[in-house]
C-alpha positions as CSV (number, residue, x, y, z in Angstrom):
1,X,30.3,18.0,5.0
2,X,30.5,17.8,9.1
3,X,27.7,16.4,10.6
4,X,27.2,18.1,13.7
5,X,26.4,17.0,16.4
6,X,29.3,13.9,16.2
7,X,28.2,9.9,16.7
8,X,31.6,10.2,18.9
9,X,30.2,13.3,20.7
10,X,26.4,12.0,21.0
11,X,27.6,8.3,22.2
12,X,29.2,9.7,25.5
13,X,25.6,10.6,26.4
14,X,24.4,6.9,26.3
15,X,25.8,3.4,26.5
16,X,24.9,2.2,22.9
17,X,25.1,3.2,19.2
18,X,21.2,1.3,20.1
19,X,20.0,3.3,23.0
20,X,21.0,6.4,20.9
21,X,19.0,5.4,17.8
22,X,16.0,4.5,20.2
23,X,16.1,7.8,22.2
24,X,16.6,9.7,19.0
25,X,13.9,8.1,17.2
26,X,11.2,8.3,19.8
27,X,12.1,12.0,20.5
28,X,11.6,12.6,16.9
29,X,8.3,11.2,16.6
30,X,6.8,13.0,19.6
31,X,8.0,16.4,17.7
32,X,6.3,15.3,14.5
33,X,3.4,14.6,16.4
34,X,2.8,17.9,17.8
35,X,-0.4,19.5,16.9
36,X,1.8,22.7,15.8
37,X,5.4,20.9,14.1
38,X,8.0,24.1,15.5
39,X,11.0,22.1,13.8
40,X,11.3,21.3,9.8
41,X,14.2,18.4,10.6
42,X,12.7,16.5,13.9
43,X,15.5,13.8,13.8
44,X,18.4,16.6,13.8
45,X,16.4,18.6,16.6
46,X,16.2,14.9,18.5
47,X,20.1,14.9,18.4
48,X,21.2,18.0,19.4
49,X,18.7,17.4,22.3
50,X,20.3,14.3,23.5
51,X,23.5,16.5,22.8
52,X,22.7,19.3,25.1
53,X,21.5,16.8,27.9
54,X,17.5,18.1,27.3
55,X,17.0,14.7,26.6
56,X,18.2,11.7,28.8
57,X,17.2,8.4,29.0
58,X,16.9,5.6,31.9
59,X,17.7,1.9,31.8
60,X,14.8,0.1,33.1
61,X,16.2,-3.5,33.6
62,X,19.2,-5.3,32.3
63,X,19.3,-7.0,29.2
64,X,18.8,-11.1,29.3
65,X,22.3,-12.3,28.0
């Protein structure tokens, strides 16, 4: 079974496996939370978002290191 879209694929649209897992989960809840639901699989829909560039993201500070 192919998972589609690829982690290799999705992590040249962010810097982190992290930032992906973040953007990805946030995305999801905001489609679950919709007062009409128009997707059955809201993390899959969240992915190929980030995959098709619908969905970006914007580092706010550095980290503290």
């Amino acid at each position: 079974m192919m998972i589609h879209p690829s982690a290799d694929k999705l992590l040249r649209r962010v810097d982190s496996k992290y930032t992906l897992v973040v953007c990805a989960a946030k995305r999801a809840r905001e489609l679950m939370v919709q007062k009409k639901p128009v997707v059955d699989k809201p993390v899959t829909t969240a992915l190929e978002e980030i995959d098709k560039g619908i969905i970006t993201y914007q580092r706010l500070r550095e980290s503290i290191k």
